[in-house]
C-alpha positions as CSV (number, residue, x, y, z in Angstrom):
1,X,-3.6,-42.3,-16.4
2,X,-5.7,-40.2,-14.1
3,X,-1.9,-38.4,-12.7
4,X,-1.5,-38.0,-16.2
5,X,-4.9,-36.2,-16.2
6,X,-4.0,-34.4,-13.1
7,X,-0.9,-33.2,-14.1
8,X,-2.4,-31.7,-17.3
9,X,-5.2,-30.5,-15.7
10,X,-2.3,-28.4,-13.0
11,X,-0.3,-27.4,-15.3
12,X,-2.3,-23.9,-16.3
13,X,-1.5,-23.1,-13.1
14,X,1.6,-23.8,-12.3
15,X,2.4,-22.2,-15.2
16,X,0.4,-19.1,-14.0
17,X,2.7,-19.5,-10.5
18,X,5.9,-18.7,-12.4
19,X,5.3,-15.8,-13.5
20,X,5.2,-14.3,-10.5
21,X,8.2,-13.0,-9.0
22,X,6.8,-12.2,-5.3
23,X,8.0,-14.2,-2.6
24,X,5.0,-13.7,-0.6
25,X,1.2,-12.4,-2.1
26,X,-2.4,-12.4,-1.8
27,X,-5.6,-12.1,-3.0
28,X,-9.2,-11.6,-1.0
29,X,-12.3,-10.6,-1.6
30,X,-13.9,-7.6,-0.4
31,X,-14.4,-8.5,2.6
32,X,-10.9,-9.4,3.5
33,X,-11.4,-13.5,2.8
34,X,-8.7,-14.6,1.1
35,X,-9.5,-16.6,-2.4
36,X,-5.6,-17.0,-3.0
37,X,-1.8,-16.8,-1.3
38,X,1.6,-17.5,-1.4
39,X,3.3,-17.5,1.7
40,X,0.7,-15.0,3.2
41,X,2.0,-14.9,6.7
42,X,5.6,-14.6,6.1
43,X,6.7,-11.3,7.8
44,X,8.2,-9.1,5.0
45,X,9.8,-5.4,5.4
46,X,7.1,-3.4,3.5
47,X,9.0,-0.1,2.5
48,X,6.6,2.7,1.8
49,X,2.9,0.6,2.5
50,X,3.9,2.0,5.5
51,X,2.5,5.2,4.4
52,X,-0.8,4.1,4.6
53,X,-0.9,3.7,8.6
54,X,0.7,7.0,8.8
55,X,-1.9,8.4,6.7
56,X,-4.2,7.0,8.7
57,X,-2.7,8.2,12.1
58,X,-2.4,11.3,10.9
59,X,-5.8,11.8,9.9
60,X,-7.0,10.4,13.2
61,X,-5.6,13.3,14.9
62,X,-7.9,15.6,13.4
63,X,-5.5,18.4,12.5
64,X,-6.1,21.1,10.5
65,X,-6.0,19.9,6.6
66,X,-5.6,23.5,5.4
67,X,-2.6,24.4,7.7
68,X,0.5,25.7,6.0
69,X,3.8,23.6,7.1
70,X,7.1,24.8,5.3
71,X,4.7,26.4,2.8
72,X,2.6,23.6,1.7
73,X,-1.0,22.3,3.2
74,X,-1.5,19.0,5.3
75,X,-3.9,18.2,2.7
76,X,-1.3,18.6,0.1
77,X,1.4,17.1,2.3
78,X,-0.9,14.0,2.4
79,X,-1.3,13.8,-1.1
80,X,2.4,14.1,-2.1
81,X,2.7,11.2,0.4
82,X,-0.1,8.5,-0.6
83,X,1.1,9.4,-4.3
84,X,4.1,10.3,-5.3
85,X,5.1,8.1,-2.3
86,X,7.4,11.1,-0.9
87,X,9.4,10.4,1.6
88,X,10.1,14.1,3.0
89,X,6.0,14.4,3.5
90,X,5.9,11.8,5.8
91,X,8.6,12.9,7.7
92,X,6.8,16.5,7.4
93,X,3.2,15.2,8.6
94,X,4.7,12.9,11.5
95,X,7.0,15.3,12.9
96,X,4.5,17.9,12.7
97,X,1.7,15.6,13.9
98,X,0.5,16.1,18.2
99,X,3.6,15.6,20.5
100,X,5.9,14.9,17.6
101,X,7.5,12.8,15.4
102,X,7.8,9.9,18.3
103,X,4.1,10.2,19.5
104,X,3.4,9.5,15.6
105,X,5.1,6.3,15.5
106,X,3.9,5.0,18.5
107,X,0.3,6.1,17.1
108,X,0.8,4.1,13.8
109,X,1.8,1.0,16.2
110,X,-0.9,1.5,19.0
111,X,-3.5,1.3,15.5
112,X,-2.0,-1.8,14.2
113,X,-2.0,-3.4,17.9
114,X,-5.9,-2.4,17.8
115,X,-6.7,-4.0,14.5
116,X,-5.2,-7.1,15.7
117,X,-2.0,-7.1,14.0
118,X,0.9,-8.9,16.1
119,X,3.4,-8.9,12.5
120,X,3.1,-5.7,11.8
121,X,5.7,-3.1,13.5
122,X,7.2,0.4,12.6
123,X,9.6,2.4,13.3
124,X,9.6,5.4,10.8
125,X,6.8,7.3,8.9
126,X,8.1,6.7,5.6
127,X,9.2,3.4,5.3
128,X,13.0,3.3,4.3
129,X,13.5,1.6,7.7
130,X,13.9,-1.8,7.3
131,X,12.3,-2.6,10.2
132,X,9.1,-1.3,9.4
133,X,7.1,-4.8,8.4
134,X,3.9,-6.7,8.0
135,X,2.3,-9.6,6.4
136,X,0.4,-10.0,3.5
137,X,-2.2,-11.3,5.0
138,X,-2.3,-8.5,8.2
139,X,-1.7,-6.1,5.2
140,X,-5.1,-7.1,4.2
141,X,-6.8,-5.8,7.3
142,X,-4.7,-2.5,6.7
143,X,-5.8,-1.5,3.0
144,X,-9.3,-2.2,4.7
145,X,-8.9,0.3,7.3
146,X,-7.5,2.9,4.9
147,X,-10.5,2.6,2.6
148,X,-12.7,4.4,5.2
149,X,-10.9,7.3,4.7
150,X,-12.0,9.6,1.8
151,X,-9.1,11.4,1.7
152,X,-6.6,7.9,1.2
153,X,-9.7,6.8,-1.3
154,X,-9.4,10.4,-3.6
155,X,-5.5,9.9,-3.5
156,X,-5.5,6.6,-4.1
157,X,-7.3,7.6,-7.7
158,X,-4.6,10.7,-8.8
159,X,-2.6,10.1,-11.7
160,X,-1.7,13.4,-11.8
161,X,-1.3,15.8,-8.5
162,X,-0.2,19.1,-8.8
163,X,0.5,21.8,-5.5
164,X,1.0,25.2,-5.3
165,X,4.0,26.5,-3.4
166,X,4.5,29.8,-3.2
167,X,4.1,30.8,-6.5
168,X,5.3,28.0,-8.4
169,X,3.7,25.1,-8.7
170,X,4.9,21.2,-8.7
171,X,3.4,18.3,-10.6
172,X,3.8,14.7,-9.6
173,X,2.5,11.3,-10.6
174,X,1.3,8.5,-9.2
175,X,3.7,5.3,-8.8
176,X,1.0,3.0,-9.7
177,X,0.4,3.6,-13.2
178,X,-2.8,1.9,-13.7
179,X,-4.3,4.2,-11.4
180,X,-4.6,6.2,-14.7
181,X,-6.9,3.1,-16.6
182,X,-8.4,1.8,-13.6
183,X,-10.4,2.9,-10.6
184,X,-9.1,1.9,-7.2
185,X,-10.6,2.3,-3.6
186,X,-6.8,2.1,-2.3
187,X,-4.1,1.4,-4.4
188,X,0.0,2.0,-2.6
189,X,3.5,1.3,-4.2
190,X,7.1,0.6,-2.1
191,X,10.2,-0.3,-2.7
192,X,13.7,-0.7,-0.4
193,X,16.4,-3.3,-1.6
194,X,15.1,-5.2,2.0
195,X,11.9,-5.1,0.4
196,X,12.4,-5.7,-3.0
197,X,8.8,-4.6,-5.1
198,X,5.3,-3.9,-3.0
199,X,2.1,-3.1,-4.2
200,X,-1.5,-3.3,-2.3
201,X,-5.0,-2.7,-4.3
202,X,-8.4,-2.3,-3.4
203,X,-9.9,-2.7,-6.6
204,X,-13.8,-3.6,-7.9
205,X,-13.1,-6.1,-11.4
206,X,-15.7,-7.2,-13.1
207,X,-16.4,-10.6,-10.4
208,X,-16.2,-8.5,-7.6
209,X,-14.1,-6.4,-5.0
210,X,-10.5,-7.6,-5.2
211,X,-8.2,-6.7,-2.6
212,X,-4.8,-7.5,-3.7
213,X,-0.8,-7.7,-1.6
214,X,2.5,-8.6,-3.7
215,X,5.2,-8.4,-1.7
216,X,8.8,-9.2,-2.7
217,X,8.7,-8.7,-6.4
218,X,11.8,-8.6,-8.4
219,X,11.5,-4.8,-8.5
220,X,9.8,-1.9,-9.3
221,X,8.9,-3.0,-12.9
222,X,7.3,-5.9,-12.1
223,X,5.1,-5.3,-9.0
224,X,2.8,-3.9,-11.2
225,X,1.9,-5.7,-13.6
226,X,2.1,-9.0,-11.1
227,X,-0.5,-7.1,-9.0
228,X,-2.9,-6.5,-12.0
229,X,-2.3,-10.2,-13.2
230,X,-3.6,-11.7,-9.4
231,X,-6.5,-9.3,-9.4
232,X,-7.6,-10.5,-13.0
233,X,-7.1,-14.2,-12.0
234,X,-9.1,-14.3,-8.9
């Protein structure tokens, strides 16, 4: 009688469990404590979350935010990068970051190494490189880190971005969609086939700070609303 009661009393959640499509996800609290996981140390290509750290590096460096590269500002290299998740930008910010493109890279690793993370590797800027990976729970640490910087917070909150280059102008979105419903400290999308659907959050909800990882989803559709199920559950 009392498996029976168990069983009943589980089945909510296992319920809850298959819905999720992510091989490997998280949720913490706000100060990085996880409430939550699946597989939360499995090592896991991460596709364009890489974009964070090379946000990060690249803000380190102090350069110029109003310099003009190829036209365009850092500033609004930065922001086609955290939110439109373009791939080009990166390239752009880390080839033109101190020393070059290879000095960037080994930047972004030197930073991980320094906040402790022995999963976490890259090799490019962007994240098409499949060998650019992490953890769900190292990512933790990472989405952390970025939300010190006010620049990664303000993109992190653009549905809409729009740059001037010469005299036209381009508009972009953001690949998180709820970004335009919900607030978010830090909030970035990826996707390679390797990778299959990524999302991290920094989000407050209405029992406190959230910081969710979903790696592995079964694409690009549902990461997101995966992601915004964990953060509403925990």
């Amino acid at each position: 009688m009392k498996r029976i009661v168990l069983l009943l009393l589980l089945l909510p959640s296992l319920a809850f469990a298959q819905k999720i499509t992510a091989t490997s996800w998280l949720v913490a609290d706000g100060d990085g404590k996880v409430i939550e996981s699946v597989n939360a140390e499995q090592q896991r290509s991460i596709a364009s979350i890489t974009k964070l750290m090379t946000a990060m590096v690249v803000l380190d460096a102090e350069q110029d935010l109003d310099e003009r590269i190829n036209g365009v500002t850092r500033k609004d290299l930065l922001q086609l990068m955290l939110v439109k998740s373009d791939n080009h930008a990166a390239e752009v910010l880390c080839n033109n970051y101190p020393n070059g493109r290879s000095s960037c890279i080994t930047a972004m690793n030197f930073k991980a190494w320094n906040l402790g993370l022995h999963d976490t590797h890259y090799a490019d800027p962007s994240g098409l490189n499949v060998m650019n990976v992490s953890t769900a729970q190292e990512l933790v640490k990472i989405v952390m880190a970025a939300s010190a910087y006010p620049a990664i917070v303000e993109a992190s909150n653009i549905s809409q971005g729009k740059i001037k280059k010469k005299k036209r102008y381009f508009a972009f979105h953001n690949t998180n969609p709820l970004v335009a419903t919900k607030e978010f400290i830090v909030t970035k999308t990826g996707y390679i086939r390797a990778s299959g659907g990524c999302i991290v959050m920094m989000l407050d909800t209405k029992i406190g700070r959230r910081i969710v990882v979903l790696l592995n989803s079964r694409n690009t559709k549902t990461r997101i609303p995966e992601a915004n199920q964990l953060a509403l559950a925990y």
